[in-house]
Residue, then its C-alpha position, 0 to 999 in steps of 0.5 A: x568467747x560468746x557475745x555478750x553485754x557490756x552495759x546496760x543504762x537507764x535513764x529519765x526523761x520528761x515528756x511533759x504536756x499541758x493537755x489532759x484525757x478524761x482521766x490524767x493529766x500530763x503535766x508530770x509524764x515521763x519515761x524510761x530510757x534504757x541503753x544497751x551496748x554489746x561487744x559486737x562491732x559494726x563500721x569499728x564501733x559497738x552495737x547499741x540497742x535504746x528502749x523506751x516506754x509508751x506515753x500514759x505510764x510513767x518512768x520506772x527507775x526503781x524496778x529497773x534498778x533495784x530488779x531488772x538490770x540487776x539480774x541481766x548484769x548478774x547473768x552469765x553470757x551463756x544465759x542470754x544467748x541464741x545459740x543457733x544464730x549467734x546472737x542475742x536471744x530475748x526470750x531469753x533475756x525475759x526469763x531472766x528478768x522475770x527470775x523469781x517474780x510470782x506470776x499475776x500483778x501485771x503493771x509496772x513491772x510489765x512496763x519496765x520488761x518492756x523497755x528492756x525488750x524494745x531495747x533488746x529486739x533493736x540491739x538483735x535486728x542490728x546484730x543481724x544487719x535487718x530492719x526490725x521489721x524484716x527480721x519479725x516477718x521472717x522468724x515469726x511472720x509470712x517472711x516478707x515485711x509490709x513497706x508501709x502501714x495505716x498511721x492515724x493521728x491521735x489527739x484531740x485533748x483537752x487543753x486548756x482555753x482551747x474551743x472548738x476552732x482550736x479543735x478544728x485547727x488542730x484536726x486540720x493541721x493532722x490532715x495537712x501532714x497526711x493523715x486520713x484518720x483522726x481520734x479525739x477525746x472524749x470523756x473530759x466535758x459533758x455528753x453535750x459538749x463532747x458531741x459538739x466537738x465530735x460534731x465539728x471534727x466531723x464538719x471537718x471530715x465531710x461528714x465521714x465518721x470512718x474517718x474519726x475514732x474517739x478515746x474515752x480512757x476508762x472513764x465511764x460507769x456502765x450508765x454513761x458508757x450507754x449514753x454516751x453509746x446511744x449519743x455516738x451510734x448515728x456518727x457511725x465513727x471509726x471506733x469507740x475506745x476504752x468506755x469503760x475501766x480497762x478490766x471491767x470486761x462485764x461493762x464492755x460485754x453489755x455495752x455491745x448491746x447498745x452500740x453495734x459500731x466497732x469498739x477498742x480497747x486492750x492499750x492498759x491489759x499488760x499480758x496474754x492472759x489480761x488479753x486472753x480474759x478480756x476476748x473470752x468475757x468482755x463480748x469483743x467482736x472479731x468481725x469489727x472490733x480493735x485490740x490496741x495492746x502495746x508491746x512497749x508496756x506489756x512485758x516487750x515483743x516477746x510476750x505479744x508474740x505470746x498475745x497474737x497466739x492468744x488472739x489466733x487460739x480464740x478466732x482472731x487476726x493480727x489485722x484487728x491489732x493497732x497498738x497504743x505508743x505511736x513509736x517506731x517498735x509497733x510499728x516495725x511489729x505491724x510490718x512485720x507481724x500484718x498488724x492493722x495499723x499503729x498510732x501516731x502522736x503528731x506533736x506531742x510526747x516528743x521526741x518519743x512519738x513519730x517515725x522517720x524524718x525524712x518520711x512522710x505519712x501519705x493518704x494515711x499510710x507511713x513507709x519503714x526505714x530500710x535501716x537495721x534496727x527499730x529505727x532510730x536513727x531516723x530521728x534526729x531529735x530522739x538520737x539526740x536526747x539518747x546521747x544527752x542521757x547517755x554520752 
């Protein structure tokens, strides 16, 4: 008898917050959750694989169970098979989830693959009794995982009543955990006030703009991106995120006239062709600038690997990568794959965000579990809400 999936459950959790970007608010944002179990035994109980998706994109319930699940449940097992390893097989799995979908409307769709995938890639790596991380390096990698990664703390948010001494706290208590490199908001409040705020985030760092990148969410025309550009140039920051719409790849493209300092972008381009188009049209520079495509709403690891081949095709490193999510998959994927770095969210979206408990970010860096799996059982407070959902 070939291995196969016993269950497969979804479920909806709240990561409510009362902050804001230059864009949403997060008063309502939620997840998915999926959970699935397989016939394999390890220590006399089941392996179970969870997923979930990234902070920005909300839960999706209905794809997942009106299309998604429907067609992995109604697969034979022979279907989702790895025949040469004995194991599951994502690929796949992915095609089976994508059975009779037209091509192109990469959106919500991608975000609910995704979760399935995360959930997928943890029940694989624990199957095989191997930290995710080390089973990526050595399918798809240089065959050793990093032990560690670059982690930096994103926030900076617009709260409500908080001034620049409240920004300032905030900053600090970052710093106080380990993290060397910050990021902030922009977007949300005039060009005046946002290079205040930069200002006194930057008074905190000594003056280092290295260590300082700020996130404007898409929320500029191509006349604020410039102004904002000609504002941000002498900080020489870290980088300069999503200026512009997300496929306005013309706005980026013009903007690098204006601002010779690294940009980001990528977290809401949701496949390898979106990712291939914004490296061909948008004026991306391979010397500087950083792809933060997430893996969690992008369709899942499977389609990133198909991304990092984009990025390689057209004169890119995987070491210009440091995914948007701040969860304990990308970061795995940065091991595993020599990635840049990964986003953390200190604080906020939990239980979702942040890794181990017992491992502390040092000097910027964050070490990896040795623990079959993604890792989620260094979390105390996740595996908590996954048995709530689920048990």
């Amino acid at each position: 008898m070939p291995m196969r999936i016993l269950a497969i459950e979804e479920a909806t959790a709240s990561i409510a917050s009362d902050i804001r970007n230059a864009y949403i608010d997060f008063s309502r944002m939620d997840v998915s959750v999926v959970k699935i179990t397989t016939d394999v035994q390890r220590d006399g109980r089941p392996v179970v694989g969870y997923g979930f998706n990234s902070n920005g994109r909300y839960a999706q319930a209905g794809i997942l169970r009106e299309r998604i699940l429907p067609r992995l449940r109604d697969a034979a097992p022979e279907e989702l098979l790895d025949r040469e390893r004995d194991n599951l097989c994502p690929f796949q799995a992915w095609n089976v989830m994508l059975r009779n979908e037209k091509p192109g409307g990469h959106g919500e769709r991608s975000v609910a693959v995704g979760v399935v995938d995360m959930a997928l890639w943890d029940v694989v790596a624990k199957i095989e009794e191997k930290p995710l991380q080390q089973l990526l390096a050595e399918r798809y990698g240089n065959g050793t995982a990093a032990n560690s990664a670059f982690v930096y703390a994103a926030g900076g948010y617009y709260y409500p009543e908080k001034g620049l001494p409240g920004l300032q706290e905030e900053m600090r208590g970052y710093l106080d955990l380990g993290y060397d490199t910050v990021k902030m908001k922009i977007g949300g409040a005039s060009l005046q006030d946002d290079c205040a705020r930069i200002e006194a985030v930057l008074d905190l760092l000594g003056g280092d703009g290295q260590r300082l990148a700020v996130d404007a969410n898409g929320r500029f025309d191509l006349e604020t991106a410039i102004a904002y550009a000609k504002a941000l140039s002498p900080y020489g920051l870290r980088w300069y995120e999503e200026p512009g719409d997300p496929l306005d790849f013309a706005l980026q493209a013009t903007l690098a006239a204006f601002y010779d300092g690294p940009m980001a972008t990528g977290e809401n381009l949701f496949s390898h062709q979106d990712a291939r188009n914004l490296l061909r049209y948008a004026g991306m520079r391979p010397d500087r600038d950083v792809l933060q495509f997430d893996p969690a709403l992008s369709y899942g690891l499977v389609e990133y690997l198909r991304t990092l081949d984009a990025m390689r095709s057209a004169g890119w490193s995987p070491a210009r990568c440091i995914p948007h999510g701040g969860h304990q998959f990308a970061l795995c994927i940065a091991a595993g794959l020599g990635l840049g770095g990964n986003e953390s969210y200190p604080g906020i979206f939990a239980p979702f965000g942040g890794f181990a408990d017992d491992i502390p970010i040092d000097n910027g860096q964050v070490r990896l579990p040795a623990v079959p799996g993604v890792g989620f059982e260094t979390k105390a407070a996740l595996m908590d809400l996954f048995r709530q959902l689920f048990d």
